[in-house]
NUNU-562682 format. One line per 8 residues: number of its first residue (from 1); their letters; for each residue x negated, y negated, z negated of N, C-alpha, C, O, CB. Coordinates in steps of 0.05 Angstrom, whole numbers. Each point is the difference from the previous one (the first is absolute). Glycine has a CB too. Layout:
N
NUM> A> X/Y/Z/X/Y/Z/X/Y/Z/X/Y/Z/X/Y/Z ~ ...
// end
This chain:
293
1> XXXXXXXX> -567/-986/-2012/-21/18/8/-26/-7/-15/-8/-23/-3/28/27/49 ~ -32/20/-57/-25/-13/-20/-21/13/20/5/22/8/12/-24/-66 ~ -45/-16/68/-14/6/19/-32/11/-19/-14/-9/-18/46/-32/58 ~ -31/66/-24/-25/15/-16/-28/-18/1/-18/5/-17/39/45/30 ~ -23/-68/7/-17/-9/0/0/-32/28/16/0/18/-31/58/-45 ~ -3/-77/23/7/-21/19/-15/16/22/19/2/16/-13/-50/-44 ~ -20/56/37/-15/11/28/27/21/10/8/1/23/-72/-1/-40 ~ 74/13/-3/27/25/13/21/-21/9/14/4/19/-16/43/-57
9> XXXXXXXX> 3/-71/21/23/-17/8/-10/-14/40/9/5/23/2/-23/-93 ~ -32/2/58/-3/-5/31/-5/22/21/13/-4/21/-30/-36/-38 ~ 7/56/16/-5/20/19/30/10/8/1/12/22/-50/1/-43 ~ 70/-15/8/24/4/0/17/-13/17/21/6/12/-32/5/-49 ~ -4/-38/33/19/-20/12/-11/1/33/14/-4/20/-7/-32/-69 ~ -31/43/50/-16/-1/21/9/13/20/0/-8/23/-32/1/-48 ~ 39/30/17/17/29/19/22/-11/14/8/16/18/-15/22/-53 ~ 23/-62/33/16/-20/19/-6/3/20/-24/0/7/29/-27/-31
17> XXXXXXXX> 16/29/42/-15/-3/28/-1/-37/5/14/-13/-15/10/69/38 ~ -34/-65/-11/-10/-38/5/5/-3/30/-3/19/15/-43/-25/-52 ~ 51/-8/44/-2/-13/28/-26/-13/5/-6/-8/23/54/1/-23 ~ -67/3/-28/-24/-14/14/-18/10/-34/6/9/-22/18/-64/68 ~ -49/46/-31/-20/12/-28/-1/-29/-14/1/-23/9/-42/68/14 ~ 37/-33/-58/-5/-21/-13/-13/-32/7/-24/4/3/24/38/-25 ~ 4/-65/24/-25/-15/1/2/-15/-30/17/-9/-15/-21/0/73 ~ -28/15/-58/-4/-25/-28/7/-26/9/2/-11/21/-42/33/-43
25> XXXXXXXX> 44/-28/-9/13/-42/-2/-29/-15/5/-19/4/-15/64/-4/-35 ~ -47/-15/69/-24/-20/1/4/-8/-18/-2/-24/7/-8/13/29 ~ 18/8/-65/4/-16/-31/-18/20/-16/-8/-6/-22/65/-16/23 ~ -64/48/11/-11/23/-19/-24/-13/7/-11/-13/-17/40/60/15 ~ -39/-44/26/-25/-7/3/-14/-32/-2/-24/-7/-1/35/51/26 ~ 16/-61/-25/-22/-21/8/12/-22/-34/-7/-24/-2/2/28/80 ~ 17/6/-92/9/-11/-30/-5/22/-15/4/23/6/32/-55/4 ~ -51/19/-39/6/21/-26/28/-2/-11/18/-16/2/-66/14/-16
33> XXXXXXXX> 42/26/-2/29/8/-14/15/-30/-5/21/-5/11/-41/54/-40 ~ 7/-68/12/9/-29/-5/18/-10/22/24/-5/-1/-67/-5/-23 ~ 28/9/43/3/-22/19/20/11/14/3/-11/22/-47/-8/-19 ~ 62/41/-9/24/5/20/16/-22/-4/6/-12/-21/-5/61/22 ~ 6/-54/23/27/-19/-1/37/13/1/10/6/22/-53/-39/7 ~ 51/34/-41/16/12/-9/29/-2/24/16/17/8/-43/-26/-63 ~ 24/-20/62/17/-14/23/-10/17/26/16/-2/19/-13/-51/-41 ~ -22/67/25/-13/14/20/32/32/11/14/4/20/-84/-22/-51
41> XXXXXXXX> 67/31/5/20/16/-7/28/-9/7/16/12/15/-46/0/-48 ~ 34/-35/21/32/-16/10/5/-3/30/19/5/14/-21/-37/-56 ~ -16/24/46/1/-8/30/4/31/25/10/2/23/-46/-51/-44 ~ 25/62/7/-5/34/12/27/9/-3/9/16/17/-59/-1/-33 ~ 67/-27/-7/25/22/-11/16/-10/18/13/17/13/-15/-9/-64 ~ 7/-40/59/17/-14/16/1/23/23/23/4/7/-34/-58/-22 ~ -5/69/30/6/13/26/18/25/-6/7/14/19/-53/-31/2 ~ 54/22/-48/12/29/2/31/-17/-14/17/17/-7/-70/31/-3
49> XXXXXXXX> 58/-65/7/25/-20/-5/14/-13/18/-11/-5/21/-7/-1/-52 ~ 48/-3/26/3/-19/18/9/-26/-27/17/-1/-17/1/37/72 ~ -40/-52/-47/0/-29/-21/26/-13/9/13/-12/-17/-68/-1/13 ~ 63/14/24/23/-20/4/36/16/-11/20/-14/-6/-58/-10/56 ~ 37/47/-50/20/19/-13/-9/-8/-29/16/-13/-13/-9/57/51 ~ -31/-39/-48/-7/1/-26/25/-29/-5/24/2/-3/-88/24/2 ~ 47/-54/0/9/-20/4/35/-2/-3/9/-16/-15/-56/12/43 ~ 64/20/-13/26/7/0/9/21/-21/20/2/-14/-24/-15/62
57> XXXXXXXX> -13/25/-47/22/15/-25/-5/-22/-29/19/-7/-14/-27/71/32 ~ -18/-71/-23/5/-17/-21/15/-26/-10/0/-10/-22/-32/32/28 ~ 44/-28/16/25/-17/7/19/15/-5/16/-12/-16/-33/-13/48 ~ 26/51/-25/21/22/-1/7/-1/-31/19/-9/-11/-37/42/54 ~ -7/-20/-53/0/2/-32/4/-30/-22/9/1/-23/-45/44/37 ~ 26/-74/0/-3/-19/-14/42/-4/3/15/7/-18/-84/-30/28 ~ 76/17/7/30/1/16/13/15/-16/15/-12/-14/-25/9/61 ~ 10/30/-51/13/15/-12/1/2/-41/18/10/-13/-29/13/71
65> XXXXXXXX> -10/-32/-67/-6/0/-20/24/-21/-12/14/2/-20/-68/14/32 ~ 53/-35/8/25/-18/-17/29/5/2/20/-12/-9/-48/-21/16 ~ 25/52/5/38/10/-11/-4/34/-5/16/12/-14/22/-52/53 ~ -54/50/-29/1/32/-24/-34/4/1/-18/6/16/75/31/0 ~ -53/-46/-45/-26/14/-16/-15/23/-1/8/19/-14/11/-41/-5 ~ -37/25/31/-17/25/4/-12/-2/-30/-9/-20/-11/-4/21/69 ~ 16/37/-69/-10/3/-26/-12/24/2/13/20/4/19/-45/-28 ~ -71/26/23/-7/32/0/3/11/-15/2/-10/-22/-25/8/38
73> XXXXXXXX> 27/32/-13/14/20/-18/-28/11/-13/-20/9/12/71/5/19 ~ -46/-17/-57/-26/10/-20/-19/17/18/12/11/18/17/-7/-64 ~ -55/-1/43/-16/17/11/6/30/-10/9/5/-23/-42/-44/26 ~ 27/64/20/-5/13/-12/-19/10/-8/-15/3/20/42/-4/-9 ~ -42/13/-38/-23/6/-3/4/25/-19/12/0/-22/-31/-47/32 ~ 0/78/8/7/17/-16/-38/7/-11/-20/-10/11/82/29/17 ~ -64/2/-53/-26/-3/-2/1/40/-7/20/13/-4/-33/-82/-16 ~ -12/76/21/-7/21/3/-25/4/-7/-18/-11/13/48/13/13
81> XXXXXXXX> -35/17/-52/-32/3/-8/-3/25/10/21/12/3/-28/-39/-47 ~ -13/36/50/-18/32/6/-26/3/-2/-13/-3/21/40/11/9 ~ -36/-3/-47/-24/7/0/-21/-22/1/-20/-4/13/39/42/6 ~ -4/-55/-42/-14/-27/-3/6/-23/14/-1/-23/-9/-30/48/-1 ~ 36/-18/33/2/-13/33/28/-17/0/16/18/6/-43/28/23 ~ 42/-68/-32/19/-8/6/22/-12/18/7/-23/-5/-32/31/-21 ~ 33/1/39/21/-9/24/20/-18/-7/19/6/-15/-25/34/33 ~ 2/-66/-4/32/-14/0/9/-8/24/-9/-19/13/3/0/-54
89> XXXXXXXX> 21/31/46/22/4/32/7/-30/-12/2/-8/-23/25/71/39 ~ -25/-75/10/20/-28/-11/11/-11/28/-16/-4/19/-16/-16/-67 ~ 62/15/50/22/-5/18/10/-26/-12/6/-1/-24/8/51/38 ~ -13/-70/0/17/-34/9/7/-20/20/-9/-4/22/-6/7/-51 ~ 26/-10/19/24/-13/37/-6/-31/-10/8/-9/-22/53/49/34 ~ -74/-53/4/-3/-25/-1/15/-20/19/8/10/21/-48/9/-37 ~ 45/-41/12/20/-14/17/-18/-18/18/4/-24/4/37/24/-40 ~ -64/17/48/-3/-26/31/-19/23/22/-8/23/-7/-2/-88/-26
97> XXXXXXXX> 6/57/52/-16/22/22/-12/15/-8/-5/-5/-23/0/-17/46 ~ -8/52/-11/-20/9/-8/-24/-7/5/-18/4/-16/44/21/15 ~ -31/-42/30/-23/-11/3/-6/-28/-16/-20/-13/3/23/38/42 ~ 16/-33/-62/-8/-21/-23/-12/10/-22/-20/-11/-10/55/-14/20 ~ -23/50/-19/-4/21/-16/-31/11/-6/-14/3/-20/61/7/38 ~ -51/-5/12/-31/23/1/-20/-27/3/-22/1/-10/37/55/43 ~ -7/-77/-21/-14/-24/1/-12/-5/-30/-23/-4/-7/54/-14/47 ~ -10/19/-54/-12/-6/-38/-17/17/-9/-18/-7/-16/56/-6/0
105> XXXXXXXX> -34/42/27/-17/25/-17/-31/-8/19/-20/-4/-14/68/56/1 ~ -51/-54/34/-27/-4/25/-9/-24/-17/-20/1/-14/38/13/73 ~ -8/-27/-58/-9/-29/-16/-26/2/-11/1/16/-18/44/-27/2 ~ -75/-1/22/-13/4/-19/3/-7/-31/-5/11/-22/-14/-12/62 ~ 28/-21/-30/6/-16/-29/26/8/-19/7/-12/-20/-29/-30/45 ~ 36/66/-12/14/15/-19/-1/30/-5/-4/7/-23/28/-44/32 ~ -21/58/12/-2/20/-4/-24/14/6/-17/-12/-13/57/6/15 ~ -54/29/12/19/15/12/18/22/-27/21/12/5/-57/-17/47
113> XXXXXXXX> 22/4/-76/7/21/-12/17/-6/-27/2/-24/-6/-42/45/30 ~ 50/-7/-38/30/-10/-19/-8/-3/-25/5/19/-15/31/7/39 ~ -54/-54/-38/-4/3/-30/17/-34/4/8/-14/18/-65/55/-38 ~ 56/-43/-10/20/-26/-1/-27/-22/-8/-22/3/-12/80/22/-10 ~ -48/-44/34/-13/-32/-7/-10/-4/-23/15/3/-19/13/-22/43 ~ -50/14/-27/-19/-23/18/-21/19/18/-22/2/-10/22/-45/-31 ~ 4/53/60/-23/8/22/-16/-29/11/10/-21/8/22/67/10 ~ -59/-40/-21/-28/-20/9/1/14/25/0/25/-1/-37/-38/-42
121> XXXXXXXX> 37/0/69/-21/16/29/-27/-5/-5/-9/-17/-15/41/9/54 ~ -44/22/-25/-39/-1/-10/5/3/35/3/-19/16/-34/52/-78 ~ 32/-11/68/-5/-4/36/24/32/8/15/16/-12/-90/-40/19 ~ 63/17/27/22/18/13/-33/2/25/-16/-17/8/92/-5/-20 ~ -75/51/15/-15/3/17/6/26/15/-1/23/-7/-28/-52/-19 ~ 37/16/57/10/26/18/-17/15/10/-20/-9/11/51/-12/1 ~ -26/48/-14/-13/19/9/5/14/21/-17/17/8/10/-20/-42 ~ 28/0/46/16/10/22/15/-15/23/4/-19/-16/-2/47/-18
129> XXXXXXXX> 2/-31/42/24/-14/31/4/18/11/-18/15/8/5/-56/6 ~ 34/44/-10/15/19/18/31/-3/-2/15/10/-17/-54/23/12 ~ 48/-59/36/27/-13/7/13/-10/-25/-6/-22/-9/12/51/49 ~ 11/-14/-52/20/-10/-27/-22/5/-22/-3/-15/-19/57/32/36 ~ -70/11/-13/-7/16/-16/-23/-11/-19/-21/6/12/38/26/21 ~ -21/-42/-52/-26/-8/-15/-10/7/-26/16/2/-18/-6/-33/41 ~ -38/36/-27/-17/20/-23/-4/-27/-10/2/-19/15/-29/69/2 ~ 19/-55/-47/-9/-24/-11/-3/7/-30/19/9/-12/4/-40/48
137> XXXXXXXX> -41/28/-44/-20/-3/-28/18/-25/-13/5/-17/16/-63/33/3 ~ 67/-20/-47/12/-23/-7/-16/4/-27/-2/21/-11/51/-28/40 ~ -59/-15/-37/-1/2/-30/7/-15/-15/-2/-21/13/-23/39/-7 ~ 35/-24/-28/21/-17/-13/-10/3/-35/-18/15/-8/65/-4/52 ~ -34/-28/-59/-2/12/-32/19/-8/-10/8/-22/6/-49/22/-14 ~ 54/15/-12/30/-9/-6/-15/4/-43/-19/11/-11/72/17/72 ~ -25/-48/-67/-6/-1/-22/17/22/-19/24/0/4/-39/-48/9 ~ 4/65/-31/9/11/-16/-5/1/-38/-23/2/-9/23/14/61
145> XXXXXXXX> 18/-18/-66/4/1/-18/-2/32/-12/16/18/6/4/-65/6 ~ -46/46/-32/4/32/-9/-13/-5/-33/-23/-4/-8/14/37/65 ~ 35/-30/-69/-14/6/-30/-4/-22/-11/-20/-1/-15/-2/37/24 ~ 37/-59/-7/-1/-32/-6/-24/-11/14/-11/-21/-7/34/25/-40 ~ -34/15/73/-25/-28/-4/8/-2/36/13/19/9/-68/-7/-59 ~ 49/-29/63/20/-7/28/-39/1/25/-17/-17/-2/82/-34/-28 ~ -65/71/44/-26/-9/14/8/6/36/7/21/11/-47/-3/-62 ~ 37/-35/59/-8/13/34/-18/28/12/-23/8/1/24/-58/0
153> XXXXXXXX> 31/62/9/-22/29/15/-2/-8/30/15/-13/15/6/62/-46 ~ -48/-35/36/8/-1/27/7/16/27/-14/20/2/-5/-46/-25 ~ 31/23/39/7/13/17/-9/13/26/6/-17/16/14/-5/-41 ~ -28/38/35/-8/4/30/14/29/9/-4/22/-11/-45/-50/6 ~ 70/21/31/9/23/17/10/-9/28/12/-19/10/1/44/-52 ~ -24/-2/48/2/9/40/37/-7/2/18/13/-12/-65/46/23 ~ 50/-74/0/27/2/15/1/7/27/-19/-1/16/30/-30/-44 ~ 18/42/35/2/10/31/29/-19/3/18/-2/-17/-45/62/20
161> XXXXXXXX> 26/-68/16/24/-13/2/9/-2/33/-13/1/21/0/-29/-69 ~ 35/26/42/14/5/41/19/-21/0/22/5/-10/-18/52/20 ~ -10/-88/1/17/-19/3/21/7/20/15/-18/8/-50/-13/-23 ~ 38/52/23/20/4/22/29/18/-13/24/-5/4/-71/5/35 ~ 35/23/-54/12/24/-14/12/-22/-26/24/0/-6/-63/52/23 ~ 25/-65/-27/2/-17/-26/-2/25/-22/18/8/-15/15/-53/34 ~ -54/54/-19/-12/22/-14/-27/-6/-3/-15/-13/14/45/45/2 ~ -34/-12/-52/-30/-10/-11/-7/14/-14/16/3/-18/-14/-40/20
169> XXXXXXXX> -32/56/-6/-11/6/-20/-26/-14/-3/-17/-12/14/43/51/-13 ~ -18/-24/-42/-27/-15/-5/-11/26/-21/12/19/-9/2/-82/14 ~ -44/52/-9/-12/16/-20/-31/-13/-15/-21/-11/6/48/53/25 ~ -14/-34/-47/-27/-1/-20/-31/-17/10/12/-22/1/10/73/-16 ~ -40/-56/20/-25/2/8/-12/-2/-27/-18/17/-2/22/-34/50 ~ 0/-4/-76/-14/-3/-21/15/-16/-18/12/-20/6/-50/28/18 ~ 35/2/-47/26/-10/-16/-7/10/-35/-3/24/-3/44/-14/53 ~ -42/-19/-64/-14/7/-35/32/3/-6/18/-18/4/-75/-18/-22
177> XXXXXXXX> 61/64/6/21/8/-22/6/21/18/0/24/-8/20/-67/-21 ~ -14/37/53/15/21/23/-10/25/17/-14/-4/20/30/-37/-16 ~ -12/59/-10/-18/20/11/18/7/31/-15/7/18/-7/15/-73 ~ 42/-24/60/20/-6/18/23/-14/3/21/2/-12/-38/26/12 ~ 11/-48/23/19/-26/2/7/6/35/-18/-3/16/-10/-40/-60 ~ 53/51/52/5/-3/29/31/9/0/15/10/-16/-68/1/37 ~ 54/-22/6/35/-2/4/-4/-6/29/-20/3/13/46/-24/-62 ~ 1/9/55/12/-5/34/19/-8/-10/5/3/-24/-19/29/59
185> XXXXXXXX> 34/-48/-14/26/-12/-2/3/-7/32/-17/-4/18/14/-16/-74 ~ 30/19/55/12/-1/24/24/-28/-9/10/-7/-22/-19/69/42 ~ 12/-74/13/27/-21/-1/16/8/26/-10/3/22/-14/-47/-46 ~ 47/46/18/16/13/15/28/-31/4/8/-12/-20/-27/77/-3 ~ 27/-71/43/29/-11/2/25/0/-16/2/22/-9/-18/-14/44 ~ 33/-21/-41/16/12/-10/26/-27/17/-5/-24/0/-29/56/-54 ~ 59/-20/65/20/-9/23/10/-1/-26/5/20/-14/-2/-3/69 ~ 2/-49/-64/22/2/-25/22/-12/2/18/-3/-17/-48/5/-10
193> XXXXXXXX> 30/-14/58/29/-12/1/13/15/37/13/-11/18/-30/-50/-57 ~ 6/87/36/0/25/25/41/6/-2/18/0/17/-87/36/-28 ~ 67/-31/-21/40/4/7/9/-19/-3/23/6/-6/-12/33/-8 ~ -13/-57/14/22/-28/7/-8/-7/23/19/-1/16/-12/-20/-60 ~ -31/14/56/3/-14/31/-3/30/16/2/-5/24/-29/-53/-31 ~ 24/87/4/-7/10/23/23/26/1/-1/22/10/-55/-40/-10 ~ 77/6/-14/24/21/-12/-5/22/1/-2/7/-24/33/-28/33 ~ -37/45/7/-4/30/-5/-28/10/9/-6/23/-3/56/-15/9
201> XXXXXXXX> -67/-29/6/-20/7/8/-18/7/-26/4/-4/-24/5/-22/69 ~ -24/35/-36/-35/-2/-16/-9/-5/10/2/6/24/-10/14/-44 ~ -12/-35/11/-19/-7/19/-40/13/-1/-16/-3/-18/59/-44/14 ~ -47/57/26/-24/14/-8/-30/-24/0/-22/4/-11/49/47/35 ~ -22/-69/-12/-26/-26/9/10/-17/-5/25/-4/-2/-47/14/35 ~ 0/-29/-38/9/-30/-11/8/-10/30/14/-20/-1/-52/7/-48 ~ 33/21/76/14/-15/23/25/8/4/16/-16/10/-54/10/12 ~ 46/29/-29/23/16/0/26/-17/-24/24/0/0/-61/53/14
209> XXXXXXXX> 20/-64/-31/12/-12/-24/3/-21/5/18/-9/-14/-32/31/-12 ~ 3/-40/43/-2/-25/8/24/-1/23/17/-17/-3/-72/12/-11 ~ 57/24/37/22/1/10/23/1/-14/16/-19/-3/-40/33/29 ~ 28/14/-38/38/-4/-12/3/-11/-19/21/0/-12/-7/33/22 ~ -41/-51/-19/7/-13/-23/14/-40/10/11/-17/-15/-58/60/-16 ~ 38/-45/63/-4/-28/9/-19/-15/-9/-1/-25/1/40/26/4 ~ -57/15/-17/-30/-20/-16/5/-10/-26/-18/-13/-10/4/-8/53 ~ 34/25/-55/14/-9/-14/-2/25/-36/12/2/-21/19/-31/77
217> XXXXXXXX> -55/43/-43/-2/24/-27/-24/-6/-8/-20/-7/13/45/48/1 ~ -21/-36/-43/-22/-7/-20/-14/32/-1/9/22/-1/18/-69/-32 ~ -46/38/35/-24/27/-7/-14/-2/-20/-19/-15/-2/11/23/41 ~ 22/15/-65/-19/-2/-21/-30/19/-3/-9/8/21/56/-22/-39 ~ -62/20/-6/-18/19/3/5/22/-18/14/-4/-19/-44/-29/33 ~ 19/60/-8/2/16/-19/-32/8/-4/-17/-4/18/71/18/-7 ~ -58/-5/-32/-32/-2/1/-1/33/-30/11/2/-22/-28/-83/38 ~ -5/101/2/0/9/-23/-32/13/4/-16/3/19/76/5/-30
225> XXXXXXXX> -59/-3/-15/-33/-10/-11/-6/32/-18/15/4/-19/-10/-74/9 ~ -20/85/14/-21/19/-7/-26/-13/-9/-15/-12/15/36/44/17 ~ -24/-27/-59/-20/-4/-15/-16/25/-33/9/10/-20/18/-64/46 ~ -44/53/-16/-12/19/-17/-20/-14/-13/-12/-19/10/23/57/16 ~ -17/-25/-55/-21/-6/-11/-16/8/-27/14/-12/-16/7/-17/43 ~ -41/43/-43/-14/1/-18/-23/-10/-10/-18/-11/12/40/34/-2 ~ -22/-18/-35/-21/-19/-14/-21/26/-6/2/24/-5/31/-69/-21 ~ -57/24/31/-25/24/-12/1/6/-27/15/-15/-14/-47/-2/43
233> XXXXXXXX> 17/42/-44/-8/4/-15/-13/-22/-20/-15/-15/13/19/53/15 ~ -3/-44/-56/22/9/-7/25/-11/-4/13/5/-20/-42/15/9 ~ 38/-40/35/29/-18/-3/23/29/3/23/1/-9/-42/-60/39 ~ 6/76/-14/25/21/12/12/13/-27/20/14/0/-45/1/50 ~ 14/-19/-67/8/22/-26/15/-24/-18/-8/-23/-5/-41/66/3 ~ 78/-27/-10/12/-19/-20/-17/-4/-23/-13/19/-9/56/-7/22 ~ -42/-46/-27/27/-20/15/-7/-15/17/17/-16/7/7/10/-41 ~ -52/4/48/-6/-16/11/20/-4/26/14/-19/5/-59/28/-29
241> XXXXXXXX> 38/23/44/15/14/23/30/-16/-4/9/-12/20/-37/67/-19 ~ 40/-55/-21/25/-18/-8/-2/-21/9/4/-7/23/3/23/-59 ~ -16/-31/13/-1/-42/9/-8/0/32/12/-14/16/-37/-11/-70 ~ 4/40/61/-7/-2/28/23/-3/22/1/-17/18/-40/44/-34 ~ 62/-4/9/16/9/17/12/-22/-1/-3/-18/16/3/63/-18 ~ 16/-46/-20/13/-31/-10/-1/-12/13/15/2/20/-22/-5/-51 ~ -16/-25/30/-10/-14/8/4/-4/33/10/-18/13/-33/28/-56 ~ 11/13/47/3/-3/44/26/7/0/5/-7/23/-52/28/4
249> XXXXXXXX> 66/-14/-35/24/-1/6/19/-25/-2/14/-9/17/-26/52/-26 ~ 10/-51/-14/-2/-29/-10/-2/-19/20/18/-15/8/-39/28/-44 ~ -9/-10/47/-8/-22/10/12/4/34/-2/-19/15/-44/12/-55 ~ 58/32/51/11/7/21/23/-15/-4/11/-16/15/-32/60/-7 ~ 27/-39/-27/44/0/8/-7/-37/-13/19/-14/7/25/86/-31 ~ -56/-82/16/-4/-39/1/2/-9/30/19/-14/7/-60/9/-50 ~ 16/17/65/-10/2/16/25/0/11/3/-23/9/-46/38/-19 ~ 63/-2/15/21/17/10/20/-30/-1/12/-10/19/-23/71/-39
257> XXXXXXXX> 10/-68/-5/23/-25/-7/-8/-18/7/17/-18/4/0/28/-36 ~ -36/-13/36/-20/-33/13/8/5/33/7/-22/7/-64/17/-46 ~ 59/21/59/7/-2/17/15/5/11/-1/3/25/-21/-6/-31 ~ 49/8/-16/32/6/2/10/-47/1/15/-15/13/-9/90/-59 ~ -29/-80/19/1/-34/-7/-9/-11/20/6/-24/1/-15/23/-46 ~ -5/9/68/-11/-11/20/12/4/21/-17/-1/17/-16/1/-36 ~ 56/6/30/15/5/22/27/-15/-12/18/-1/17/-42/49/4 ~ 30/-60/-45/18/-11/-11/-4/-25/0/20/-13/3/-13/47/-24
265> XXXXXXXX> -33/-49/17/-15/-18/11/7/-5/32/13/-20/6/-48/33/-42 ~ 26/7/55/2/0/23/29/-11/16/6/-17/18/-43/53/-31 ~ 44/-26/5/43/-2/13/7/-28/-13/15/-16/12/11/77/-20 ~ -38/-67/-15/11/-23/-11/-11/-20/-8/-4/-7/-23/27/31/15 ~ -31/-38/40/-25/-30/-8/17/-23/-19/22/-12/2/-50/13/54 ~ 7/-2/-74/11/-29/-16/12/10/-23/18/-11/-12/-7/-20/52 ~ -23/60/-49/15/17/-24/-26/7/-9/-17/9/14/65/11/3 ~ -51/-25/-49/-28/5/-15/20/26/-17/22/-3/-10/-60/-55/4
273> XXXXXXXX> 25/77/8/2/32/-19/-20/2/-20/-23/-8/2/38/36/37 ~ -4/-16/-58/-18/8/-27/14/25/-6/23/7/2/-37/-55/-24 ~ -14/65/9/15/20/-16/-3/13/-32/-23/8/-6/23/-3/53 ~ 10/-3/-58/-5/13/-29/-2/23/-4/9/18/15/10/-45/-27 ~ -36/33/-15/-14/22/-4/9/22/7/-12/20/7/-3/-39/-35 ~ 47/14/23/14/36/27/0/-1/20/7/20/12/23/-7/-27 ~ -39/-35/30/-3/1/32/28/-12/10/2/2/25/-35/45/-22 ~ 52/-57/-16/21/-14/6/-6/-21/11/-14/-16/-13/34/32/-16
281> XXXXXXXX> -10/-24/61/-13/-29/9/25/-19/9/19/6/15/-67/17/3 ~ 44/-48/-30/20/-23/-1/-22/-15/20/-24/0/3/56/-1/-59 ~ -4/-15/70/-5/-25/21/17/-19/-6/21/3/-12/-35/22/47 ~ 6/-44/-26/-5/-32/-9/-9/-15/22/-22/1/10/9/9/-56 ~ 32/-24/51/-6/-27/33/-37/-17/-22/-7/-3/-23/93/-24/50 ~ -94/24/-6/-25/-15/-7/10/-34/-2/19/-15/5/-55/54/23 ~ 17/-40/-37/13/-32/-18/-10/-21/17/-25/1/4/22/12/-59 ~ 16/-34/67/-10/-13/11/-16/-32/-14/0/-8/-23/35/41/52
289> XXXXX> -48/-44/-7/-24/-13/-18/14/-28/8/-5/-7/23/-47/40/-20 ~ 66/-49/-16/0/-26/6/-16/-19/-16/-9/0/-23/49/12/38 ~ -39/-36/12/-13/-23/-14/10/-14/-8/23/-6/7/-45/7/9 ~ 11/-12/-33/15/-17/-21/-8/-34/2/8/-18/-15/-11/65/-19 ~ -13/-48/57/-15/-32/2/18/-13/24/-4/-23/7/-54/38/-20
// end
């Protein structure tokens, strides 16, 4: 969805019906942007989770990893130019919860939004509360390479995010090269061991899954991601509009492999991963340290 504007977006969101009116974060008023504490957020997400399931499936997945190998299936990423404006629909199945999942993208210190590493946090400043539901200013600066010479841009956009739905948009607020930067993404369940323990069932809920499965089912994530974006005048006009496109796509589908490498990490403590310039990633037991005295 490309949003005509951020006031049409929130006013949009606003038309929700609520069980209660907004309240502001005592962090808006009584900390600057700096001084958010980021653990503030963590602690808020814990009420729309259950930490002690969490806790169990990652046992499920560590358990299972050593006799059948969980392997994500390439991302999908499709792309689409119009009118300068570029769309990349992007679909992938990751091998651990979804609330581990949306936990990484909320992360100050990693997401909320999809460029590849090295992202700086500068601050996170909420603008909204409402139950799952939260508005928040992030600004960040990621490094980019343009034209052999390598400089930090920086970042600022409104996120909307629903720790409950595990749904998120974001957009623009201020950004040099980009004349439009916004998207949303969703994490959805995925019952991947539903036909072997629940033989003909399906299962529609993770409690429903937890029954015919005997607790005993791994829940992966599926996560798919709407992102749009153009460059101002005159990056929008070839070749610049090119390398531009390049580049953020580039730096998406890295992004994409770094946290396919990081759930591979996850399932398999005491396993160091690397990957090469195709994104091929090899593991290797970590080396242990003896003494020699």
């Amino acid at each position: 969805m490309v949003f005509t504007g951020f006031g049409s977006w929130v006013n949009q969101n606003n038309e929700q019906p609520r069980k209660a009116k907004p309240k502001k974060s005592e962090n808006v008023e009584s900390k600057s942007e700096s001084e958010m504490d980021s653990n503030d957020d963590y602690d808020k997400m814990k009420k729309y989770y259950d930490e002690e399931e969490m806790k169990i499936q990652d046992q499920l997945w560590i358990d299972a990893e050593k006799k059948h190998p969980w392997n994500d299936a390439p991302p999908k990423v499709k792309v689409t130019t119009k009118n300068g404006l570029c769309h990349m629909n992007i679909e992938l199945t990751l091998g651990f919860p979804p609330d581990k999942v949306f936990g990484f993208f909320t992360d100050p210190s990693n997401g909320p939004f999809f460029l590849s590493p090295p992202l700086e946090n500068k601050s996170r400043k909420v603008l909204m509360e409402d139950g799952p539901r939260q508005i928040a200013k992030v600004k960040k600066t990621v490094d980019w390479k343009f034209l052999g010479s390598s400089f930090a841009v920086p970042i600022s956009v409104i996120v909307d995010e629903n720790r409950k739905d595990l749904t998120a948009k974001y957009k623009k607020k201020k950004m040099i090269l980009m004349k439009v930067f916004e998207g949303s993404y969703k994490v959805e369940p995925v019952y991947v061991d539903s036909e072997r323990l629940c033989k003909n069932m399906e299962p529609k809920s993770p409690e429903e899954y937890k029954r015919c499965s005997g607790g005993q089912g791994r829940i992966a994530s599926k996560v798919t991601m709407n992102q749009y974006f153009k460059p101002y005048p005159p990056f929008n006009l070839p070749p610049l509009s090119w390398y531009i496109r390049e580049v953020t796509i580039k730096n998406t589908k890295t992004a994409l492999k770094t946290l396919q490498t990081w759930g591979i990490t996850l399932r398999n403590p005491g396993v160091v991963t690397s990957t090469d310039k195709d994104g091929n990633v090899t593991k290797s037991r970590r080396k242990k340290v003896t003494n020699r005295n």
